[in-house]
PQR file of N, CA, C, O and H, with PARSE charges and radii, in Angstrom:
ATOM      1  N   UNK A   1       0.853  -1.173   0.000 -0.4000 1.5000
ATOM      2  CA  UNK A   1       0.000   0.000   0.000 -0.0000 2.0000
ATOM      3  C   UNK A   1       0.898   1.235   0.000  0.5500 1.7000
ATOM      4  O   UNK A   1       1.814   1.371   0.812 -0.5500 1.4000
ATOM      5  N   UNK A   2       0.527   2.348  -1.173 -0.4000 1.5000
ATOM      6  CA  UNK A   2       1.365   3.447  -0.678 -0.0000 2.0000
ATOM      7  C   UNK A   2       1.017   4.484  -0.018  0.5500 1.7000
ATOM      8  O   UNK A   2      -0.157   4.793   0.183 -0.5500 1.4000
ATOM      9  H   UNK A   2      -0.217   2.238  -1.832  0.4000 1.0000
ATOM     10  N   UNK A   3       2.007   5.119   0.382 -0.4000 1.5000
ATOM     11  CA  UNK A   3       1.574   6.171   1.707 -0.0000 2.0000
ATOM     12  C   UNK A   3       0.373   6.848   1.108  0.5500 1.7000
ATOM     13  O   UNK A   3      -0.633   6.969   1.808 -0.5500 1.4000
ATOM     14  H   UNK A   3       2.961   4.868   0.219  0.4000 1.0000
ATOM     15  N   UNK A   4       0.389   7.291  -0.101 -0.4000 1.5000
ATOM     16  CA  UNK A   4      -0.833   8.246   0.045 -0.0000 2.0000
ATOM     17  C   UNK A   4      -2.124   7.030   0.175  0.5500 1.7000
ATOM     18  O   UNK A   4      -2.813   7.148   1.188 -0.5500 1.4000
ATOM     19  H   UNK A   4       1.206   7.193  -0.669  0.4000 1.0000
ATOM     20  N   UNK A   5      -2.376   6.236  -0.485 -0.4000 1.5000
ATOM     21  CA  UNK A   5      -3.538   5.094  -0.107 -0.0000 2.0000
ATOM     22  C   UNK A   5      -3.791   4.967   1.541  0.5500 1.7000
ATOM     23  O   UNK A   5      -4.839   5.236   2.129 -0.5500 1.4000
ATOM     24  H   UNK A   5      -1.816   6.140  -1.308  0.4000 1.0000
ATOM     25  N   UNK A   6      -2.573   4.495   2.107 -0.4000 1.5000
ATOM     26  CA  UNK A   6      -2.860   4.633   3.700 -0.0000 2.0000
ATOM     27  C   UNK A   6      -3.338   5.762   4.031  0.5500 1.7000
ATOM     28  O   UNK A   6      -4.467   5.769   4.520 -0.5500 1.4000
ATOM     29  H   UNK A   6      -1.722   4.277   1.629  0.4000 1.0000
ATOM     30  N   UNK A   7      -2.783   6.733   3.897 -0.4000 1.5000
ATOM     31  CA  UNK A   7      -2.969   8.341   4.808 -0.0000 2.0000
ATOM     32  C   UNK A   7      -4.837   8.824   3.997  0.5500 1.7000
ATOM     33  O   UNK A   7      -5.550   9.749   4.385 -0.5500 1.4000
ATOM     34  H   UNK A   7      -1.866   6.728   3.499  0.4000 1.0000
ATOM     35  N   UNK A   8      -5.125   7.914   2.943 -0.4000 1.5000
ATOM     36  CA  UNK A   8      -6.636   8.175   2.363 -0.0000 2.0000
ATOM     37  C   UNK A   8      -7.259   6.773   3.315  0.5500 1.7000
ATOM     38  O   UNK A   8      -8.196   6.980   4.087 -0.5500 1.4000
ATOM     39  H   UNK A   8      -4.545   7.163   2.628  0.4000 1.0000
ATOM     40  N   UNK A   9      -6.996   6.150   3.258 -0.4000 1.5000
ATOM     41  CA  UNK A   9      -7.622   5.219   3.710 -0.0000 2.0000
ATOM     42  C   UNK A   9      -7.775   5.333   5.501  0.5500 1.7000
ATOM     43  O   UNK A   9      -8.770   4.809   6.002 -0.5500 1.4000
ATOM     44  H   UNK A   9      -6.235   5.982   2.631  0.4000 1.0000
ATOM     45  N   UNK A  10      -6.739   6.044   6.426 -0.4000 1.5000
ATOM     46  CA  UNK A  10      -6.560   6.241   7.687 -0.0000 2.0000
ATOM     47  C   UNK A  10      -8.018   7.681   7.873  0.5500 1.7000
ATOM     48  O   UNK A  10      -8.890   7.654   8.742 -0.5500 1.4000
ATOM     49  H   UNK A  10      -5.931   6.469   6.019  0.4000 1.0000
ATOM     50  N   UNK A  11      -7.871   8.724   6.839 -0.4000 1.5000
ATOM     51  CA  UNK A  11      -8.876   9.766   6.952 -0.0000 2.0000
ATOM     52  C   UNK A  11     -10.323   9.228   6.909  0.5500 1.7000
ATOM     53  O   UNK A  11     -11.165   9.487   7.769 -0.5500 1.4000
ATOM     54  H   UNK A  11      -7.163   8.746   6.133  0.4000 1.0000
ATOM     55  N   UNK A  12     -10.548   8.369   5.704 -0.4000 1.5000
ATOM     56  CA  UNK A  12     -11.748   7.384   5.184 -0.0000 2.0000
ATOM     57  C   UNK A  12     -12.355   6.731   6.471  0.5500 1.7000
ATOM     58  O   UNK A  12     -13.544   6.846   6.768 -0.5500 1.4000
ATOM     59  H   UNK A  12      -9.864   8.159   5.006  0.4000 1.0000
ATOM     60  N   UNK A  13     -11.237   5.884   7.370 -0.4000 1.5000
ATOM     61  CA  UNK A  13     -12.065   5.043   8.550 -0.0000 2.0000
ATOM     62  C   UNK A  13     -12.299   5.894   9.762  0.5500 1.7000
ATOM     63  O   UNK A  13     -13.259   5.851  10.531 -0.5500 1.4000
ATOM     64  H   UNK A  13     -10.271   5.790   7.129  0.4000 1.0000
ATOM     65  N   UNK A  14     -11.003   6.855   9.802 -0.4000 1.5000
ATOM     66  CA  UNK A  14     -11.658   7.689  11.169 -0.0000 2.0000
ATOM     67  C   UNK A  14     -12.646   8.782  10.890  0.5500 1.7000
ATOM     68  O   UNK A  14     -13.070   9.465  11.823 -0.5500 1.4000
ATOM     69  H   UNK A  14     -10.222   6.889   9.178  0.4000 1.0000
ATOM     70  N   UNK A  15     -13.038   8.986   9.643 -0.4000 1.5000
ATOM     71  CA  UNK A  15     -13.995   9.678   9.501 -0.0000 2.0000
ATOM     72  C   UNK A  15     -15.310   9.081  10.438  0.5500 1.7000
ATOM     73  O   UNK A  15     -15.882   9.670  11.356 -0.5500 1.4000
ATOM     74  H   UNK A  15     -12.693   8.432   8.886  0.4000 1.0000
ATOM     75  N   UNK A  16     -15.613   7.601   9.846 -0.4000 1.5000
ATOM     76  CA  UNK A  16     -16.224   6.856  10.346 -0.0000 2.0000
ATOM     77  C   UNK A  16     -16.452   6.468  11.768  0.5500 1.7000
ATOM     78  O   UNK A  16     -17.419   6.237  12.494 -0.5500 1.4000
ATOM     79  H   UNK A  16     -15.148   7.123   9.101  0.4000 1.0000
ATOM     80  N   UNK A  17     -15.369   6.488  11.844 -0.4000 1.5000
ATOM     81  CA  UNK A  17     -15.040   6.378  13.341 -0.0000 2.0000
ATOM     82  C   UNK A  17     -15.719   7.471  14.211  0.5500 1.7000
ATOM     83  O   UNK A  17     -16.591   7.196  15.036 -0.5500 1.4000
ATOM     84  H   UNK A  17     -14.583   6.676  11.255  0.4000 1.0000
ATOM     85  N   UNK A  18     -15.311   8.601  13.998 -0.4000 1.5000
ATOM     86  CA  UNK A  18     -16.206   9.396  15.010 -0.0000 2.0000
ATOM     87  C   UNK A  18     -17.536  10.414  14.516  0.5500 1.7000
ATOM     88  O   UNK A  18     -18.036  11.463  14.922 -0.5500 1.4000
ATOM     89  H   UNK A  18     -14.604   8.825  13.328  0.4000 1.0000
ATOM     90  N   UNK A  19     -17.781   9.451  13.404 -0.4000 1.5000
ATOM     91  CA  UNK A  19     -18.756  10.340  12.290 -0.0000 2.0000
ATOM     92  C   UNK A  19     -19.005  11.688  11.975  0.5500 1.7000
ATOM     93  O   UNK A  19     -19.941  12.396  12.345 -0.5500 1.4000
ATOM     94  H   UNK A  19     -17.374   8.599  13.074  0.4000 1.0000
ATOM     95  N   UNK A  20     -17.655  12.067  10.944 -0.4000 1.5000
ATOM     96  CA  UNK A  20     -17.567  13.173  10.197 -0.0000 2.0000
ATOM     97  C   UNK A  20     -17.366  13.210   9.529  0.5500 1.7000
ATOM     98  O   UNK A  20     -17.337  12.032   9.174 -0.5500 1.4000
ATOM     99  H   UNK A  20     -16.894  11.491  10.643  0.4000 1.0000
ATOM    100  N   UNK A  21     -16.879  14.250   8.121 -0.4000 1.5000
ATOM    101  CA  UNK A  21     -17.001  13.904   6.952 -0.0000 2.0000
ATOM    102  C   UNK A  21     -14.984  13.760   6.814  0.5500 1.7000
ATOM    103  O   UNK A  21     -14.065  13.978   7.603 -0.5500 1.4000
ATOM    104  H   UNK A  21     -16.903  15.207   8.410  0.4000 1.0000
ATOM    105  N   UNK A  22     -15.057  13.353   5.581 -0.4000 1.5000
ATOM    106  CA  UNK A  22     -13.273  13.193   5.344 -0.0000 2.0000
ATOM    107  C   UNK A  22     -13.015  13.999   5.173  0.5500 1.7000
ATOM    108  O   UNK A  22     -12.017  14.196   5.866 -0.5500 1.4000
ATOM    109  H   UNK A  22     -15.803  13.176   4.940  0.4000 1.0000
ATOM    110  N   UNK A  23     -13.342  15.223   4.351 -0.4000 1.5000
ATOM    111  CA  UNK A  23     -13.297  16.647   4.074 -0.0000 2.0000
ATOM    112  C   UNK A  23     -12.653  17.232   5.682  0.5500 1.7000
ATOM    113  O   UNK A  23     -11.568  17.805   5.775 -0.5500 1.4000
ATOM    114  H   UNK A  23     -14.153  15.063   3.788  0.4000 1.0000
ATOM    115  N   UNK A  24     -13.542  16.957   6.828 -0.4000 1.5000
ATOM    116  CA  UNK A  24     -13.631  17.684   7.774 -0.0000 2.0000
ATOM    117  C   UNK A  24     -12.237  16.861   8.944  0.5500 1.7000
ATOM    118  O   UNK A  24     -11.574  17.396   9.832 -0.5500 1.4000
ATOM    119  H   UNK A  24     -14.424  16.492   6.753  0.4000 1.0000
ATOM    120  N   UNK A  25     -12.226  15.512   8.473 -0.4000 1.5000
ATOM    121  CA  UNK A  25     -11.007  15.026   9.103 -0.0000 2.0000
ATOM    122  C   UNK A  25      -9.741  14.941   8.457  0.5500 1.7000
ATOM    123  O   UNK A  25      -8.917  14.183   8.968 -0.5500 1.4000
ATOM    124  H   UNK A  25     -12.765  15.078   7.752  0.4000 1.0000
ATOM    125  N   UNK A  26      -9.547  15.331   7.823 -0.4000 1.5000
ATOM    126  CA  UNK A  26      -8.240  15.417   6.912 -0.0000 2.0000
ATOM    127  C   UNK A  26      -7.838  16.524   7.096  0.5500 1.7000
ATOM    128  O   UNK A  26      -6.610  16.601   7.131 -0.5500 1.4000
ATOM    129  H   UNK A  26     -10.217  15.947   7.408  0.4000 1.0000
ATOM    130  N   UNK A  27      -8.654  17.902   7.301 -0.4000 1.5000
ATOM    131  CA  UNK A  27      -8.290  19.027   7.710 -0.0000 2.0000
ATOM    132  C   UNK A  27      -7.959  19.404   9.294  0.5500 1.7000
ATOM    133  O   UNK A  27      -7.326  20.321   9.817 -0.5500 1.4000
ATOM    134  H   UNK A  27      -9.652  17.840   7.273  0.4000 1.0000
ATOM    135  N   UNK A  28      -8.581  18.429   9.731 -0.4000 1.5000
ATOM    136  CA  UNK A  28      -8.326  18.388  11.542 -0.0000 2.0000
ATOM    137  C   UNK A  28      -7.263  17.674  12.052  0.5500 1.7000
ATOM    138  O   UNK A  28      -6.779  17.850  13.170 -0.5500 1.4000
ATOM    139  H   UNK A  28      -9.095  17.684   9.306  0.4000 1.0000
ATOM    140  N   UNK A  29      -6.574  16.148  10.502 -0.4000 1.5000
ATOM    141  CA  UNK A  29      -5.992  15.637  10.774 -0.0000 2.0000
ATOM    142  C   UNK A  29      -4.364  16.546   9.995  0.5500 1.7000
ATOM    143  O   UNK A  29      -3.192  16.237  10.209 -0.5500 1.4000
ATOM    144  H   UNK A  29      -6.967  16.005   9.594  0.4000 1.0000
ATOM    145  N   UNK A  30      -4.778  17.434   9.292 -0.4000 1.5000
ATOM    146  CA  UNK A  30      -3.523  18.341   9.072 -0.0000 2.0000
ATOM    147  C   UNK A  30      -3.639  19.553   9.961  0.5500 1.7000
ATOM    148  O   UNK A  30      -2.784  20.366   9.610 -0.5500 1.4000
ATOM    149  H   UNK A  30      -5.730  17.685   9.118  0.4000 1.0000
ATOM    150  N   UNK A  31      -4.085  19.828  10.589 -0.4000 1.5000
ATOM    151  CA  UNK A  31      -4.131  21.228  11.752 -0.0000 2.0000
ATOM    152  C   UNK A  31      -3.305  20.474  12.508  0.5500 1.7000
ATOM    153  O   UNK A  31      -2.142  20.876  12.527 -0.5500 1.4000
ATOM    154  H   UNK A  31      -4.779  19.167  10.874  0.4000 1.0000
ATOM    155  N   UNK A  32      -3.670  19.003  13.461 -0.4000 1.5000
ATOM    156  CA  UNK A  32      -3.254  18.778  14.444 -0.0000 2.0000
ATOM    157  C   UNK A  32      -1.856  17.636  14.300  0.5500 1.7000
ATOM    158  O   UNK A  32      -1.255  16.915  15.097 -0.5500 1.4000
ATOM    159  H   UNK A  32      -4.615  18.677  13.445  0.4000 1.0000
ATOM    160  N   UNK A  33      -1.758  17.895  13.021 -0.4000 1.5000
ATOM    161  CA  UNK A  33       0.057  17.058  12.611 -0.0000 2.0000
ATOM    162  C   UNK A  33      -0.311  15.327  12.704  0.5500 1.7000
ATOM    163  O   UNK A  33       0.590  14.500  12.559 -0.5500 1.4000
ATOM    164  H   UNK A  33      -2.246  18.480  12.374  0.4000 1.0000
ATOM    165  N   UNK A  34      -1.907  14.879  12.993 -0.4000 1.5000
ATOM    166  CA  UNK A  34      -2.026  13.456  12.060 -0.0000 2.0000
ATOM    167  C   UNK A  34      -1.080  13.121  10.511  0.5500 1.7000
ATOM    168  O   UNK A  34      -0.338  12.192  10.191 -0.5500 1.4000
ATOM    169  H   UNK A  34      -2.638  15.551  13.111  0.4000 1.0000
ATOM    170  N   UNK A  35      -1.468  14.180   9.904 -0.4000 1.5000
ATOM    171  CA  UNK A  35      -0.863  13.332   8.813 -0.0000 2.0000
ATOM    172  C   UNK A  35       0.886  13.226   9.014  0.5500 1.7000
ATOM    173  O   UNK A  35       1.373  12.155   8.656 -0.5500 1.4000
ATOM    174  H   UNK A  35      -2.072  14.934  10.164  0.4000 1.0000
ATOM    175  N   UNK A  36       1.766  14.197   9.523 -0.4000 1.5000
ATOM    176  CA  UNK A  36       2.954  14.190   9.862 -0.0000 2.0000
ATOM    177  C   UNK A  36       3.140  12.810  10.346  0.5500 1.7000
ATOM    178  O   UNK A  36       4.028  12.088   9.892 -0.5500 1.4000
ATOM    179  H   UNK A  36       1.369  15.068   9.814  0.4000 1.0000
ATOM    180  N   UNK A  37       2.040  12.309  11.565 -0.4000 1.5000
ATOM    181  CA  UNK A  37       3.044  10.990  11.910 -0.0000 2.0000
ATOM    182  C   UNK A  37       2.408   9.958  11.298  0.5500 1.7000
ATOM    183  O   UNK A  37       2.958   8.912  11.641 -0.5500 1.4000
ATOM    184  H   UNK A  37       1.319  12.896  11.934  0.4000 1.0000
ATOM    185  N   UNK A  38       1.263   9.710  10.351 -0.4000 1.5000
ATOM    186  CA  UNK A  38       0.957   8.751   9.848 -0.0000 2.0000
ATOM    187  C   UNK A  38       2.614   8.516   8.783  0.5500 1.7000
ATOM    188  O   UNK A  38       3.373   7.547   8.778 -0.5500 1.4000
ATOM    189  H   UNK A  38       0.816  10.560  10.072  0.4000 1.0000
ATOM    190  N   UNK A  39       2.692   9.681   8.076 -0.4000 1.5000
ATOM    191  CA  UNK A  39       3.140   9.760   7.200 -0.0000 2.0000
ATOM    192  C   UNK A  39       5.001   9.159   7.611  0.5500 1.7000
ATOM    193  O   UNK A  39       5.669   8.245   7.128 -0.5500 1.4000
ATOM    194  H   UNK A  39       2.076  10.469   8.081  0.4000 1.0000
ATOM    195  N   UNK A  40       5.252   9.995   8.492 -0.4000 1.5000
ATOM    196  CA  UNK A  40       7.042   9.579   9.273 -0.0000 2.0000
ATOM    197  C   UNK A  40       7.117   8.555  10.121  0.5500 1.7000
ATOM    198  O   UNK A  40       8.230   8.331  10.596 -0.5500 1.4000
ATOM    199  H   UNK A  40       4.709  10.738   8.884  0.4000 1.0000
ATOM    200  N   UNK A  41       5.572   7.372  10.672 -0.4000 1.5000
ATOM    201  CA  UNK A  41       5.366   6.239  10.945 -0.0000 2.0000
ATOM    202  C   UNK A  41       5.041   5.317  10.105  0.5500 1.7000
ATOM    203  O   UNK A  41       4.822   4.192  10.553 -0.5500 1.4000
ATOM    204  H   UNK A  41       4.668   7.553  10.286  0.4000 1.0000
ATOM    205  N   UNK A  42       4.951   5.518   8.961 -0.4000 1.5000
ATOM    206  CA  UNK A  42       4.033   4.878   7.847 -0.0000 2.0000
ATOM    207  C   UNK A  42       5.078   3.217   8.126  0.5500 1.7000
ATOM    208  O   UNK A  42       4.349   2.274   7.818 -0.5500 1.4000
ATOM    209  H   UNK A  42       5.129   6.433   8.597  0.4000 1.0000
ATOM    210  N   UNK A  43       5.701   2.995   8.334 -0.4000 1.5000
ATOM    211  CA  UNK A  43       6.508   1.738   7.986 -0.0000 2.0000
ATOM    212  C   UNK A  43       6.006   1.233   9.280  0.5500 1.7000
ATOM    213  O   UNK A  43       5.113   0.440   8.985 -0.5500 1.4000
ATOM    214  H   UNK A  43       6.294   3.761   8.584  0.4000 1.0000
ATOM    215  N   UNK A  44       6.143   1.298  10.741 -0.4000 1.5000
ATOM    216  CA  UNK A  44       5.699   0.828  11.585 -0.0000 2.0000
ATOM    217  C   UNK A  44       4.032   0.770  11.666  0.5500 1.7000
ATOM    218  O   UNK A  44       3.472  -0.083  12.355 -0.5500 1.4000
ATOM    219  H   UNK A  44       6.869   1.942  10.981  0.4000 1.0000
ATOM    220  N   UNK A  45       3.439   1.571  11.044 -0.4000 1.5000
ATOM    221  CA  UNK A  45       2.125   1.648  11.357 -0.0000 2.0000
ATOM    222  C   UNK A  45       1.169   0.760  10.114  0.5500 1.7000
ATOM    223  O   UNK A  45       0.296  -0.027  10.480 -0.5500 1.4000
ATOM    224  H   UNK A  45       3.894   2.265  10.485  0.4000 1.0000
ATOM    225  N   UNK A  46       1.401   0.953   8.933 -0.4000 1.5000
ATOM    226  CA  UNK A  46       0.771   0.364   7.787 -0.0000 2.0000
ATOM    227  C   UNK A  46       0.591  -0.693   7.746  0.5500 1.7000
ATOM    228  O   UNK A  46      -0.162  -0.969   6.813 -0.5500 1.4000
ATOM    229  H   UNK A  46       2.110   1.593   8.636  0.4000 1.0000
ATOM    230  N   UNK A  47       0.953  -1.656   8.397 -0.4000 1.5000
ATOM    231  CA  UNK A  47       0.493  -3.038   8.256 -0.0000 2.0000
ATOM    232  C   UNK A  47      -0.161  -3.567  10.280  0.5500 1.7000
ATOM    233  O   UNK A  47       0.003  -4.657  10.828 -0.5500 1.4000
ATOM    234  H   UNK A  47       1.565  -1.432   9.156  0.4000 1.0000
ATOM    235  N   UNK A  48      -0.726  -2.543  10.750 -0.4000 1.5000
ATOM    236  CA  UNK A  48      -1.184  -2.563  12.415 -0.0000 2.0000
ATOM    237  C   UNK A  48      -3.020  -3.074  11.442  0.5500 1.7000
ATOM    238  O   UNK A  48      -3.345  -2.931  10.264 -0.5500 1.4000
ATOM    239  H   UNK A  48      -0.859  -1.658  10.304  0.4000 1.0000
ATOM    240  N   UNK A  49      -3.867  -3.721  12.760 -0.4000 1.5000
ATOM    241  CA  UNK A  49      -5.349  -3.744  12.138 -0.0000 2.0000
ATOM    242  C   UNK A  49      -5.811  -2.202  13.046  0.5500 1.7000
ATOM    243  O   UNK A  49      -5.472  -1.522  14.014 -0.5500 1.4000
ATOM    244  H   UNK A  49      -3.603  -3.837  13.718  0.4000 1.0000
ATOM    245  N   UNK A  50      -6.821  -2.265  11.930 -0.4000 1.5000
ATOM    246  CA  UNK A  50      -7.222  -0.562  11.890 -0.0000 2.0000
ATOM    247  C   UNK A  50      -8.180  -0.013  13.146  0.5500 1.7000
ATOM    248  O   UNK A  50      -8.539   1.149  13.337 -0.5500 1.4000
ATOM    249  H   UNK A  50      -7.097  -2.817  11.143  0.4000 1.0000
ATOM    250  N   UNK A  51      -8.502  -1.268  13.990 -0.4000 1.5000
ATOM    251  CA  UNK A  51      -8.951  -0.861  15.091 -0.0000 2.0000
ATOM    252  C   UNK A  51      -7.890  -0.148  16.098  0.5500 1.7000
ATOM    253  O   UNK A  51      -8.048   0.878  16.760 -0.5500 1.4000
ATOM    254  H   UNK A  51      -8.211  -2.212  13.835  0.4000 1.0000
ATOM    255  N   UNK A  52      -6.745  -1.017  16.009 -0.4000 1.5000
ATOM    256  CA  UNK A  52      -5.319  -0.491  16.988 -0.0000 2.0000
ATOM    257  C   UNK A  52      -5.312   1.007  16.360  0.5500 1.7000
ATOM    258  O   UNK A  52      -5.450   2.045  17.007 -0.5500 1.4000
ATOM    259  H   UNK A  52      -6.617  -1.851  15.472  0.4000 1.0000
ATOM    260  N   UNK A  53      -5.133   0.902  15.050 -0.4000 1.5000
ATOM    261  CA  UNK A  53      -4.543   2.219  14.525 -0.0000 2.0000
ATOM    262  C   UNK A  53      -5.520   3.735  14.928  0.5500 1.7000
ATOM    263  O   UNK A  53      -5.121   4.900  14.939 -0.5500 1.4000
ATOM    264  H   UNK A  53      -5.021   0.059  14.524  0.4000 1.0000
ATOM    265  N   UNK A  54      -6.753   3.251  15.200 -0.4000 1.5000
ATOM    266  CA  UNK A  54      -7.996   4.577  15.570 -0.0000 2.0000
ATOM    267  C   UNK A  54      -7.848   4.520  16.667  0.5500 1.7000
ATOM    268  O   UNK A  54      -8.100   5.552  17.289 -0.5500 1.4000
ATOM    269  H   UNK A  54      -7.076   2.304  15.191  0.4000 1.0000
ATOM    270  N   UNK A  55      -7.269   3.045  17.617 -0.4000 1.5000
ATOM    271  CA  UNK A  55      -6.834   3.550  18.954 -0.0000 2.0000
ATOM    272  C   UNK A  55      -5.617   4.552  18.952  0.5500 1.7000
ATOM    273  O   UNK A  55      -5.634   5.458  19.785 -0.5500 1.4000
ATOM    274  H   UNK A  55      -7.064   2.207  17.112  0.4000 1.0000
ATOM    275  N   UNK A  56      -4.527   4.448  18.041 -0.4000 1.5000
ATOM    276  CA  UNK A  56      -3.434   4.935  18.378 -0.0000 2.0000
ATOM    277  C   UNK A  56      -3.895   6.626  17.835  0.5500 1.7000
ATOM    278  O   UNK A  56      -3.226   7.583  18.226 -0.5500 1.4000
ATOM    279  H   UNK A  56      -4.513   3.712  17.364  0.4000 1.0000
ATOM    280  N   UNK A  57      -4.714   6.755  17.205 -0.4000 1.5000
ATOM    281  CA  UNK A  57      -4.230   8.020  16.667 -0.0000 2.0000
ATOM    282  C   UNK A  57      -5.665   8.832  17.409  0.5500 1.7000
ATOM    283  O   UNK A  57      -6.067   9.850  16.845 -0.5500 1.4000
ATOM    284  H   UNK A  57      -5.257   5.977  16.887  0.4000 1.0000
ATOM    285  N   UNK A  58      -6.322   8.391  18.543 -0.4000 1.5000
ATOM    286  CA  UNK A  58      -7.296   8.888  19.266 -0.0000 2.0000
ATOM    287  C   UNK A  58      -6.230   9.613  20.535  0.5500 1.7000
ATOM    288  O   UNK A  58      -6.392  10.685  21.117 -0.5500 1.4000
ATOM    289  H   UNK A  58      -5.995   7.565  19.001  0.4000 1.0000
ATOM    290  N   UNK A  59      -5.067   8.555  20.707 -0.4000 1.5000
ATOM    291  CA  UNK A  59      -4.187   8.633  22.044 -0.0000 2.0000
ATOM    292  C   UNK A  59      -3.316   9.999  21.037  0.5500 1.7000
ATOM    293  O   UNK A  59      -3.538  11.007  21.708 -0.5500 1.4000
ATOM    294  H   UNK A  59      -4.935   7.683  20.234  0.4000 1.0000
ATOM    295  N   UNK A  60      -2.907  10.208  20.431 -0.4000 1.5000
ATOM    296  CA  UNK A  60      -2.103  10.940  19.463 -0.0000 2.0000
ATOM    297  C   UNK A  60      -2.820  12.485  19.481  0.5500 1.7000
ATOM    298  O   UNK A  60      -2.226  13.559  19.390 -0.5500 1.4000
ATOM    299  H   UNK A  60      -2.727   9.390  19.885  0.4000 1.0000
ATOM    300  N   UNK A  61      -4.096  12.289  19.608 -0.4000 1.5000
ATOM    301  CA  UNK A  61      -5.019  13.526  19.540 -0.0000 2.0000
ATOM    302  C   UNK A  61      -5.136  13.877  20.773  0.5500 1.7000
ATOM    303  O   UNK A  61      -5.513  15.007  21.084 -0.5500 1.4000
ATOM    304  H   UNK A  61      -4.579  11.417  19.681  0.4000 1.0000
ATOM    305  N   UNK A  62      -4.861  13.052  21.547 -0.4000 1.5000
ATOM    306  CA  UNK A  62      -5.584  13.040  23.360 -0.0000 2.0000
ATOM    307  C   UNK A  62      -6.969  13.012  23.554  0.5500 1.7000
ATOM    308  O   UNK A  62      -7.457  13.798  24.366 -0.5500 1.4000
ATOM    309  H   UNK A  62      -4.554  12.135  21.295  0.4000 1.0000
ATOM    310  N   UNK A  63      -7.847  12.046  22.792 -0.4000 1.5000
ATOM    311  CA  UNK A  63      -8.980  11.954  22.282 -0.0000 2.0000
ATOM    312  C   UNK A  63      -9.310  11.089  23.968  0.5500 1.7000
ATOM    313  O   UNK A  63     -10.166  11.433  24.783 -0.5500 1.4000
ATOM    314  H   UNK A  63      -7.451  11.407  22.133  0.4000 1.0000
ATOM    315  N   UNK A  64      -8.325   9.917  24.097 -0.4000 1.5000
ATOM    316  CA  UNK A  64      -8.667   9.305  25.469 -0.0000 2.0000
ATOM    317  C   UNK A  64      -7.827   9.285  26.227  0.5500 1.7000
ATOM    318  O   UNK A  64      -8.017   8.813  27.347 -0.5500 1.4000
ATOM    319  H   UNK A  64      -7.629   9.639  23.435  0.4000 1.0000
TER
END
């Protein structure tokens, strides 16, 4: 998978995740430097299942 597929596909499920639009998380996820560490983690993170990964990037936000 390449980074940009992940970093579309990471916006796509947490959209879902806390039901908003991708439009609206992709922009929240570049305000608050999501895409920075999807992107400079991409090798450790891209092959995690995507439940871990909405855990990790909830803890990343300080969501919990």
């Amino acid at each position: 998978m390449s980074k940009l597929s992940f970093i579309t596909f990471c916006v796509e499920y947490y959209a879902k995740h806390i039901n908003k639009t991708s439009d609206e998380v992709y922009q929240y996820f570049k305000q608050e430097k999501v895409l920075e560490f999807l992107i400079n983690d991409y090798d450790d993170l891209h092959g995690m299942g995507m439940e871990y990964l909405m855990q990790m990037i909830d803890e990343f936000l300080g969501v919990i």
